[in-house]
Residue frames as qw, qx, qy, qz and C-alpha x, y, z in Angstrom:
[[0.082, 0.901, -0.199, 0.377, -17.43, 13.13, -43.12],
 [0.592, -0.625, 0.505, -0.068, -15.83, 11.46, -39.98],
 [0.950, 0.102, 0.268, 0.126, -14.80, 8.59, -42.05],
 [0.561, 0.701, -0.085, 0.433, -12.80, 11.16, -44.19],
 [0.525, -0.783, 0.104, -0.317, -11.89, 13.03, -40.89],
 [0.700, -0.585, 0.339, -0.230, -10.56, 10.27, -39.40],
 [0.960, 0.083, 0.135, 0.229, -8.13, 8.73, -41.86],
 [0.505, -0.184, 0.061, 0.841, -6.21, 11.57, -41.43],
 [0.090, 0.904, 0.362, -0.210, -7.42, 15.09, -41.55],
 [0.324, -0.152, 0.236, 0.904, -4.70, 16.68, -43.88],
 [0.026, -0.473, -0.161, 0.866, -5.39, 19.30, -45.93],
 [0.441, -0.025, -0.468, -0.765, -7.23, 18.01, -49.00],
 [0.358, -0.525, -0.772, 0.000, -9.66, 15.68, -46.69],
 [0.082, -0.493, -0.348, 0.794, -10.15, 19.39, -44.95],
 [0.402, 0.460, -0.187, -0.769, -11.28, 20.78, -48.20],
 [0.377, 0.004, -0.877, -0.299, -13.02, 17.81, -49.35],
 [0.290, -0.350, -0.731, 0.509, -14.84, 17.99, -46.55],
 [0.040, 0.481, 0.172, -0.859, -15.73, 21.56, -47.18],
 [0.270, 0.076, -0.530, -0.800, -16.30, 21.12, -50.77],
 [0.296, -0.242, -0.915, -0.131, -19.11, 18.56, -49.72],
 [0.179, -0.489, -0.562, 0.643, -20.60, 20.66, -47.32],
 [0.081, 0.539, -0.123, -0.829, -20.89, 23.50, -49.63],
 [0.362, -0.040, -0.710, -0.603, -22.48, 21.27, -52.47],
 [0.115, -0.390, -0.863, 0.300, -24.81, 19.89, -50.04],
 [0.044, 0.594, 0.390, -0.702, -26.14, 23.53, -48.82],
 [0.135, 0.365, -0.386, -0.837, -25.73, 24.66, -52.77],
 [0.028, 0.101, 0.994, 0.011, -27.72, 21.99, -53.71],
 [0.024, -0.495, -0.861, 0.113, -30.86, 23.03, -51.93],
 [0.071, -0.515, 0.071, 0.851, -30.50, 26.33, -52.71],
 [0.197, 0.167, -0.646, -0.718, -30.53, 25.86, -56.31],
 [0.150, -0.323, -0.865, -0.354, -33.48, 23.12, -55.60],
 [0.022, -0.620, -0.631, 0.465, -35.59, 25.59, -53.67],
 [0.052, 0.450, -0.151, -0.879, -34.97, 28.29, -56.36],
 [0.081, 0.023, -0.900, -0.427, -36.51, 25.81, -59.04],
 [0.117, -0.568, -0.811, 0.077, -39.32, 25.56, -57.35],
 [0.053, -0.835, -0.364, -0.409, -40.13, 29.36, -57.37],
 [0.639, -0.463, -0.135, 0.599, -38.10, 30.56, -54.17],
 [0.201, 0.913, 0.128, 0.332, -37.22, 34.17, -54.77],
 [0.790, -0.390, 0.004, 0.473, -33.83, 33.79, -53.32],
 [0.282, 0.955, -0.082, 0.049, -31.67, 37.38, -54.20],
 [0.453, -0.581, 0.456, 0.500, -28.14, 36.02, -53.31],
 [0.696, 0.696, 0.160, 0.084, -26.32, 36.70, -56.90],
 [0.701, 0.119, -0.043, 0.701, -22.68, 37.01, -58.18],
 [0.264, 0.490, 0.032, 0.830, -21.56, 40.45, -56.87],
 [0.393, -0.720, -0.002, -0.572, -23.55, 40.88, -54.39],
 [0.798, -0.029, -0.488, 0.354, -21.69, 40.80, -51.18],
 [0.511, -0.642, 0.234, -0.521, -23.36, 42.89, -48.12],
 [0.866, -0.498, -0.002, 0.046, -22.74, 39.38, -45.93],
 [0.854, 0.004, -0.249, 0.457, -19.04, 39.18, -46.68],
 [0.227, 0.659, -0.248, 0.673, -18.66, 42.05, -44.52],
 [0.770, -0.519, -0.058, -0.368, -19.70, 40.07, -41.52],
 [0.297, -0.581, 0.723, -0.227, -18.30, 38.76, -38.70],
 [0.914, 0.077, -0.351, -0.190, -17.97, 34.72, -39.66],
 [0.689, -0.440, 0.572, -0.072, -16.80, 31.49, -37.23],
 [0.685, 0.472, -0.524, -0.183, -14.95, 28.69, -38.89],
 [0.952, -0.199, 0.221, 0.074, -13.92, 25.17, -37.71],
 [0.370, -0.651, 0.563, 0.350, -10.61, 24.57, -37.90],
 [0.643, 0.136, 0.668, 0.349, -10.89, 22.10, -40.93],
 [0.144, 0.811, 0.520, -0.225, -11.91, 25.20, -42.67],
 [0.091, -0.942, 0.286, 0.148, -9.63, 27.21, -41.86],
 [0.649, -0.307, 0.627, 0.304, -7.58, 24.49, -43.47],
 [0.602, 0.519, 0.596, 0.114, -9.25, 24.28, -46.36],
 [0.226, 0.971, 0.038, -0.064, -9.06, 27.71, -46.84],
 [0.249, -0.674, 0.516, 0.466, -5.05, 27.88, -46.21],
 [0.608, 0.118, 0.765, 0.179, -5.27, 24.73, -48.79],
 [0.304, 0.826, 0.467, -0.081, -6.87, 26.73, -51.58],
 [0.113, 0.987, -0.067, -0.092, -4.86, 29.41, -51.57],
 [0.457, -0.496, 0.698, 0.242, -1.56, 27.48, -51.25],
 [0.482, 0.124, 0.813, 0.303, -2.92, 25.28, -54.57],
 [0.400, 0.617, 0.677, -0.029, -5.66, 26.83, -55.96],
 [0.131, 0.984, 0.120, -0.020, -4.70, 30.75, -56.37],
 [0.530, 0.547, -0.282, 0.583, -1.97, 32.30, -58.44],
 [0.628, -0.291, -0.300, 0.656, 0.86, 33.06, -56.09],
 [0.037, 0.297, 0.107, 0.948, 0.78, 36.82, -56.63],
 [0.493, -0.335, -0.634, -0.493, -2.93, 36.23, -55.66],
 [0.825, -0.481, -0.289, 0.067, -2.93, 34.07, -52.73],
 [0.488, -0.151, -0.365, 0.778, -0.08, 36.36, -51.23],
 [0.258, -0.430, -0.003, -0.865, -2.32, 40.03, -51.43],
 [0.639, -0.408, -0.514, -0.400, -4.77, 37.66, -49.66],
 [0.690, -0.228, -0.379, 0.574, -2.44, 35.87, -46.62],
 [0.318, 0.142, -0.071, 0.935, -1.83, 39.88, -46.47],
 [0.438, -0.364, -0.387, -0.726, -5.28, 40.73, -45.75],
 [0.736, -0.541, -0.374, -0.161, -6.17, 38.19, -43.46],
 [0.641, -0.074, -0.351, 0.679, -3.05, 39.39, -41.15],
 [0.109, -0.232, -0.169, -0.952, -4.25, 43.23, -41.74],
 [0.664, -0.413, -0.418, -0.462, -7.95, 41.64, -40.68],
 [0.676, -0.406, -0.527, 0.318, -6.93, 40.05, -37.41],
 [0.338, -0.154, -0.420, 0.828, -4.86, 42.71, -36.15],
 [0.369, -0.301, 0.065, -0.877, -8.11, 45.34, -36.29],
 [0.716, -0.428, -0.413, -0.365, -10.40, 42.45, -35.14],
 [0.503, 0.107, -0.509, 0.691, -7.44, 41.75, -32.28],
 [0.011, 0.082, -0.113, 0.990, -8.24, 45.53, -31.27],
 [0.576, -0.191, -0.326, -0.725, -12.54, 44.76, -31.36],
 [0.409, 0.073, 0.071, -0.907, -15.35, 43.67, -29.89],
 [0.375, 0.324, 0.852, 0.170, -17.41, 40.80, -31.20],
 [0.034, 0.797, 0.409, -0.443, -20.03, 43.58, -30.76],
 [0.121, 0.854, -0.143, -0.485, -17.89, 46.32, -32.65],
 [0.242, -0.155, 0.865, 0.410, -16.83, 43.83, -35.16],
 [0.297, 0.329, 0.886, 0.137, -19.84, 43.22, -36.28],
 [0.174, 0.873, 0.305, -0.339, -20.97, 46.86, -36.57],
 [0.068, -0.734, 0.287, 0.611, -17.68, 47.97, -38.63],
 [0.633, 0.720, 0.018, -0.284, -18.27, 46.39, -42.27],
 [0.175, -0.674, 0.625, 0.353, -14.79, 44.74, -42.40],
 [0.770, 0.330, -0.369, -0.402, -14.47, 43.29, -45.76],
 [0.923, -0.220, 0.316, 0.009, -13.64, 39.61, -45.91],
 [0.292, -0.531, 0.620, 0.497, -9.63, 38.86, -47.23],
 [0.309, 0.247, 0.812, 0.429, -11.31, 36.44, -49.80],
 [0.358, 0.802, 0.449, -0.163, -13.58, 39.17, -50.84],
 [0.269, -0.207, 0.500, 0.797, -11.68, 40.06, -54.31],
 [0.042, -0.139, -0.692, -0.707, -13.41, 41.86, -57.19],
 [0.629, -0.039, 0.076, -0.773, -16.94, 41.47, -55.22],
 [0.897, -0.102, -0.138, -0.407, -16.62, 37.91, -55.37],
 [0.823, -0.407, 0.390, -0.073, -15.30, 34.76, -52.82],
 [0.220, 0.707, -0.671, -0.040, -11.66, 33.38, -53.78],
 [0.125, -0.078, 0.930, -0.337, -12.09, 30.64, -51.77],
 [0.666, -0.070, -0.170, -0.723, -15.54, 29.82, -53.36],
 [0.559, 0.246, -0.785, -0.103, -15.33, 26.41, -53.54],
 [0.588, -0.220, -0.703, 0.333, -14.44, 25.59, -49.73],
 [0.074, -0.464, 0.388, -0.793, -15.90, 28.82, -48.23],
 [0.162, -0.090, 0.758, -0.625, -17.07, 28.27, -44.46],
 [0.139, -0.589, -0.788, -0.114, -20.61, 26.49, -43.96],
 [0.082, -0.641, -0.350, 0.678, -21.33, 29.86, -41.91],
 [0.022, -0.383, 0.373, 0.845, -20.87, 31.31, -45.64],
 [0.162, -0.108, -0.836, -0.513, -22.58, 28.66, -47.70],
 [0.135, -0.464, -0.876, 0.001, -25.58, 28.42, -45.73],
 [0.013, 0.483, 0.437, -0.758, -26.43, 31.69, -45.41],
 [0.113, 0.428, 0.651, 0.617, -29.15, 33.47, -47.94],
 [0.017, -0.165, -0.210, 0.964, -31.46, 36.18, -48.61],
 [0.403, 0.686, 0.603, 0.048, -35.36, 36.87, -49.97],
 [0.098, 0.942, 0.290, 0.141, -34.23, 40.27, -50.08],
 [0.614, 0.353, -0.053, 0.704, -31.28, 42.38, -51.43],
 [0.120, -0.798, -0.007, -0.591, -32.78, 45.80, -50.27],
 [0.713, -0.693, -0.044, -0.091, -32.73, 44.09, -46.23],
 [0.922, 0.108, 0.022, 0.372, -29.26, 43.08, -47.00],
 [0.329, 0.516, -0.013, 0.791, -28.33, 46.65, -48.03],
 [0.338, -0.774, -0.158, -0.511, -29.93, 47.91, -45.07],
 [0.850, -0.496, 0.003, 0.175, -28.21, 45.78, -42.58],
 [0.741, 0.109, 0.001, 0.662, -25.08, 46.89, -44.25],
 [0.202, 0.682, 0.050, 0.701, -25.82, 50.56, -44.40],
 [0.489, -0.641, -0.044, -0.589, -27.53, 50.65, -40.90],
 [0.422, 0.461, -0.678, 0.386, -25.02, 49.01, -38.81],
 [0.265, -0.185, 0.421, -0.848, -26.63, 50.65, -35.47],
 [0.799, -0.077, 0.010, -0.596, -29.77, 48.38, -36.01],
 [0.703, -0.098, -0.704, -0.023, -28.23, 44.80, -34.91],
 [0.053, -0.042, -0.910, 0.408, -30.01, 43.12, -33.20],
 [0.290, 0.371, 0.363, -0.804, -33.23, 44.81, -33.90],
 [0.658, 0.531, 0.524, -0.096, -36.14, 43.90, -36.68],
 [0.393, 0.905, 0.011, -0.159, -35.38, 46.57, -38.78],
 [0.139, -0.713, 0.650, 0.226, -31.83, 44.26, -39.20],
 [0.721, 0.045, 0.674, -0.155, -33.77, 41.33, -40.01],
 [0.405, 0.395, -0.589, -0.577, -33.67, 39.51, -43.46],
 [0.848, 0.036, 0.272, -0.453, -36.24, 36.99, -44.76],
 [0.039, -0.464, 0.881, 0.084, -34.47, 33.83, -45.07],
 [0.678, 0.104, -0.576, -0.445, -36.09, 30.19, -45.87],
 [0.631, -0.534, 0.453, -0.333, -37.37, 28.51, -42.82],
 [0.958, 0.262, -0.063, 0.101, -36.73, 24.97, -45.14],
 [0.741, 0.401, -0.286, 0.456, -32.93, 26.01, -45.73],
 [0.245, -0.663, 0.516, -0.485, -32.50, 27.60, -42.04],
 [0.790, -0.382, 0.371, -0.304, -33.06, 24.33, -40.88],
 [0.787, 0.567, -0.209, 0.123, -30.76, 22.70, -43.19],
 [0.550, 0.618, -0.409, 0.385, -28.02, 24.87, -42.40],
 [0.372, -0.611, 0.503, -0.486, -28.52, 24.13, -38.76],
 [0.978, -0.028, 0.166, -0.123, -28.71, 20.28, -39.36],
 [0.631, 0.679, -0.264, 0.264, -25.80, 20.55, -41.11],
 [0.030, -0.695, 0.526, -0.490, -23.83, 22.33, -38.43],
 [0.567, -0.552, 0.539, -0.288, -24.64, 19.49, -36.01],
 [0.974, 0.153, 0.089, 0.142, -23.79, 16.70, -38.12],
 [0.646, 0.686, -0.246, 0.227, -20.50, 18.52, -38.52],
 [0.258, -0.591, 0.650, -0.403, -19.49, 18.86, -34.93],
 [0.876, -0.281, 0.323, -0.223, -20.53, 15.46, -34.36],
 [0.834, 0.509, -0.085, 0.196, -18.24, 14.38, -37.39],
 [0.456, 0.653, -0.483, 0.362, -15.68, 15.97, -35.76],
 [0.538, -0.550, 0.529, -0.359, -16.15, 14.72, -32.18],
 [0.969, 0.029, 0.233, -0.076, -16.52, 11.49, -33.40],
 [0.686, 0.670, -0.158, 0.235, -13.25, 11.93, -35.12],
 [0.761, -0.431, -0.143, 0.463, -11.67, 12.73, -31.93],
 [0.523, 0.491, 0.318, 0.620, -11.54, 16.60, -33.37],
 [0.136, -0.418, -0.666, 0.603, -12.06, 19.34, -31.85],
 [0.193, 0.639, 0.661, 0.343, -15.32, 21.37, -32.96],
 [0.018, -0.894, -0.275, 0.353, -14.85, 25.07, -31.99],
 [0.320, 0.851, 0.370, 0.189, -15.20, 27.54, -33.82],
 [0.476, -0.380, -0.086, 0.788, -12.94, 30.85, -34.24],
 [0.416, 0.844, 0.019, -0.338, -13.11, 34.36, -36.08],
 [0.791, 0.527, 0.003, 0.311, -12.03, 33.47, -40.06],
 [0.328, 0.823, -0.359, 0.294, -9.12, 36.08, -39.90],
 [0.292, -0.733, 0.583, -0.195, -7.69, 35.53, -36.57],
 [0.795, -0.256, 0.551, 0.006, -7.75, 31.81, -36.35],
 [0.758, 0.577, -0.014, 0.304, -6.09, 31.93, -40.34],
 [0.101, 0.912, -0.279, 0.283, -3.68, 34.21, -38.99],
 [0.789, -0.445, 0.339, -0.254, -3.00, 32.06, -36.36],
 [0.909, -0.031, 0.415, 0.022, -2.30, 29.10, -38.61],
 [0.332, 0.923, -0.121, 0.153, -0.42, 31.17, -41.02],
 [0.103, -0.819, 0.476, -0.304, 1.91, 32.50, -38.18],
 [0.129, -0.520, 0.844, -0.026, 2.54, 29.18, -36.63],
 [0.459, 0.270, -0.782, -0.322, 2.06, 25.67, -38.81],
 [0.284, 0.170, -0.902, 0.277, 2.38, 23.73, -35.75],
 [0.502, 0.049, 0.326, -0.800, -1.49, 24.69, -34.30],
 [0.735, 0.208, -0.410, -0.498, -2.26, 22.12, -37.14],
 [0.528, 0.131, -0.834, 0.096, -0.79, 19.45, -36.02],
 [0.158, -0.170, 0.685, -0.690, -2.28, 20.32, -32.75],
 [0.583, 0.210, 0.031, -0.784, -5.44, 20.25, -33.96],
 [0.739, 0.257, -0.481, -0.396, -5.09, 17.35, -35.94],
 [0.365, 0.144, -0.837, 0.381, -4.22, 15.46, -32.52],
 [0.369, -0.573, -0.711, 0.171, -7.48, 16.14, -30.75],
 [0.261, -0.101, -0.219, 0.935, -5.64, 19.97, -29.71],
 [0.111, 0.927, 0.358, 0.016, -8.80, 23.10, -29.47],
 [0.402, 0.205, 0.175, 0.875, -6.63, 25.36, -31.88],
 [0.157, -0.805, -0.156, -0.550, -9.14, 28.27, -30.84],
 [0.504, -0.863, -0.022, -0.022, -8.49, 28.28, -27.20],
 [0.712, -0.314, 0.088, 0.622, -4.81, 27.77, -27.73],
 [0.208, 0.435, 0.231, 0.845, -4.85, 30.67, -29.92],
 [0.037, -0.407, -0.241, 0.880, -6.57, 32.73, -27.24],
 [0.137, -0.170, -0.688, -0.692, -9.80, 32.91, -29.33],
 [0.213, 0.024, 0.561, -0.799, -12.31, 31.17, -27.95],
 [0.285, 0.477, 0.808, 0.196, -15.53, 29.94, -29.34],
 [0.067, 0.348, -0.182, -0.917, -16.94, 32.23, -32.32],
 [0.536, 0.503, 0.651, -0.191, -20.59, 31.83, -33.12],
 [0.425, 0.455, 0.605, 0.496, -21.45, 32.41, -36.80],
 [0.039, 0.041, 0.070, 0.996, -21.99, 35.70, -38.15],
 [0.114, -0.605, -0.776, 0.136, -25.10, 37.30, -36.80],
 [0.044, 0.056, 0.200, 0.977, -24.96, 40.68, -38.85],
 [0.471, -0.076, -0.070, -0.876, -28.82, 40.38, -39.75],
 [0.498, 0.009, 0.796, -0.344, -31.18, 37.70, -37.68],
 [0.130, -0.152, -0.780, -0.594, -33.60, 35.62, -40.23],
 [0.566, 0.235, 0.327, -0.719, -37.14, 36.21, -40.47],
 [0.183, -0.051, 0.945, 0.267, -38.25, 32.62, -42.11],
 [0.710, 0.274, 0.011, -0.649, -40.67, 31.93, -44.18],
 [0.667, 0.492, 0.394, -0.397, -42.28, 29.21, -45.70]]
């Protein structure tokens, strides 16, 4: 990943980067379900993409990257329209009240991810044992942070997706990148509204804090309760 990283971090070694990340985590998913794993994420279902999610700037590349190549124009402009529409209520929020208000995600079309392909590791690595906890954390808003928000999750693929995450900041430090983290809309919006954050970024720059962000921990709608 740094090797890609570091011969130049345009925008298909940003989503090349992502797509590898996201076959990695799919991967073990798919080989823990083989083995008997009673894993309930499924097309359509899509209580998490109403969560509050962080993204690394390559990410947030990928994603612009995608939508600029990947999705009909007609498409990938309702979207770009969204995530502008999305920042300016998160803008106006909370972490706290962000995370309690259910805002859909821009790539959430139809009930399913536009931006499958290269969505965030904060996206790909996340899973359920259980749809019903899923639906609860979505219905019951008032309960994060509390058990009764929890969802049983795979202590195997929680540690994954946290091995992951530090091989990815280290890929980018070692790249001479910088590795924080923003909220998806604003820090798209961001890069959207002005071009030139990339290039910052892609010079060592921390596009969150010049955007007036900040570091933005993954989405922590419903805690895991691992198992085994």
């Amino acid at each position: 990943m740094a090797d890609v990283l570091r011969r130049g971090p345009d925008a298909e070694a940003c989503a090349a980067v992502c797509r590898h990340t996201v076959g990695v985590l799919g991967a073990e998913l798919d080989a823990r379900r083989a083995d008997g794993a009673r894993i309930a994420c499924v097309p359509g279902c899509a209580f998490c993409c109403h969560q509050r999610v962080g993204v690394y700037a390559h990410e947030a590349v990928a994603l612009l990257q995608h939508l600029r190549s990947c999705t009909p124009r007609t498409d990938a402009a309702v979207i770009e329209a969204r995530v502008v529409v999305n920042a300016r209520v998160v803008d106006g929020m909370t972490s706290e009240q962000h995370r309690a208000a259910n805002l859909p995600c821009a790539f959430l079309v139809d009930g399913r991810c536009a931006a499958y392909e290269v969505r965030p590791s904060a996206c790909a690595r996340y899973h359920s044992l259980s749809r019903a906890r899923c639906e609860h954390a979505f219905a019951h808003p008032e309960d994060i942070g509390t058990r009764r928000n929890s969802r049983p999750a795979l202590a195997e693929l929680q540690a994954l997706g946290a091995a992951v995450e530090t091989a990815t900041e280290a890929a980018l430090e070692d790249a001479g990148l910088s590795a924080t983290r923003g909220e998806l809309h604003q820090l798209l919006r961001d890069l959207l509204e002005d071009a030139a954050l990339i290039e910052r970024w892609r010079n060592g720059g921390d596009v969150a804090a010049v955007s007036g962000r900040g570091r933005c921990a993954p989405s922590a709608r419903s805690e895991a309760l691992t198992r085994s």
